[in-house]
C-alpha positions, -999 to +999 in steps of 0.1 A: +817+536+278+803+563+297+768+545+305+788+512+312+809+529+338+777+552+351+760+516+357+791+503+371+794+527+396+755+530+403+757+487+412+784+489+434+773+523+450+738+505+458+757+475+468+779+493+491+750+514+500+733+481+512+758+466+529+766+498+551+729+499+560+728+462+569+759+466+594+747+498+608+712+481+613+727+454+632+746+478+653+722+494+659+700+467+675+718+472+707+699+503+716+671+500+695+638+501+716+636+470+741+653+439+727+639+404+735+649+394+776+666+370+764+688+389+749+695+411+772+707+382+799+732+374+775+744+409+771+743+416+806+754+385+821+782+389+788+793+419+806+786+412+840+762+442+843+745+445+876+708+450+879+711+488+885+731+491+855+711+476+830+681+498+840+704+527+836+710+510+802+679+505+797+666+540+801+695+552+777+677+530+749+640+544+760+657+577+758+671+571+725+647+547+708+624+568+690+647+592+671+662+553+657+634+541+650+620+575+631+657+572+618+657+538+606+624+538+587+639+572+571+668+548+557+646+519+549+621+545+525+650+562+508+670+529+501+635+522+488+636+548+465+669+547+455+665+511+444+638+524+424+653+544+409+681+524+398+664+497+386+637+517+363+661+540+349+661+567+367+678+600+360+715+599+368+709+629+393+680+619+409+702+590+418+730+609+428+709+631+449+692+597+465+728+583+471+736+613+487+702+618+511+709+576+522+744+584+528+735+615+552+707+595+568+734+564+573+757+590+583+731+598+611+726+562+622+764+560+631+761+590+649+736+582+670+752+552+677+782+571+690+760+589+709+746+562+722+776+542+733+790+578+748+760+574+768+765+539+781+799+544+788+800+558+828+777+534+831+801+505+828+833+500+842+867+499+822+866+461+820+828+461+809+836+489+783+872+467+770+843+436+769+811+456+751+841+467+723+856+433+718+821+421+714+812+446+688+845+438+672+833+407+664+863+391+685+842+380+714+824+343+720+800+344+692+802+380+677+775+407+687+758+401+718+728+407+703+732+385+670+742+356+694+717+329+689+703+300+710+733+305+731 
């Protein structure tokens, strides 16, 4: 009953573990490194950024994008290992203690994305900043600006 539920929990801990990680990803993506031009027309004509702000944005994200991506391959290699783990057996503490190290590292992730959205923000104006939020609500034309595709 024990190992059952031990199992149980382990599965849905990865699962959620996963999922988390796939939706921080995507967030992410905004202010990861430089995104495809294309993509950034979208966002900024989404927005109605002028040119002088999106450099300013842009030099948030240059600013920003190497502790992400350092951060991001952190969270791929531990995921990694905690898969690993859980699929070979592992010992139920080493898998706690992985759960726990991908959960600080995704823990990180969001606050950097905080961080960097708290940087954007006197950049844009209030109707820009009521637009960038409905878009990451998913309420806007198509979702994320930057998962819009062929648009």
């Amino acid at each position: 009953m024990i190992r059952a539920r031990s199992t149980w929990l382990t599965a849905l801990t990865l699962s959620t573990v996963l999922t988390v990680a796939g939706v921080a990803g995507a967030a992410d993506t905004a202010t990861s490194g430089t995104p495809p031009t294309g993509k950034i027309n979208r966002f900024q004509q989404a927005l109605g950024l002028t040119d002088d702000q999106m450099t300013a944005i842009r030099q948030v994200q240059a600013q920003q994008a190497p502790k992400q991506k350092q951060l991001r391959q952190s969270i791929r290699q531990s995921q990694a290992e905690l898969r690993q783990l859980a699929l070979n057996g592992g010992d139920p503490a080493a898998i706690q203690a992985k759960q726990a190290e991908v959960g600080q590292l995704l823990n990180a992730a969001l606050a950097m994305r905080v961080e960097s959205l708290q940087a954007m923000a006197p950049i844009l104006t209030p109707d820009q900043r009521a637009k960038l939020a409905e878009m990451q609500n998913g309420s806007g034309r198509g979702g994320h600006w930057h998962r819009q595709q062929g648009s």
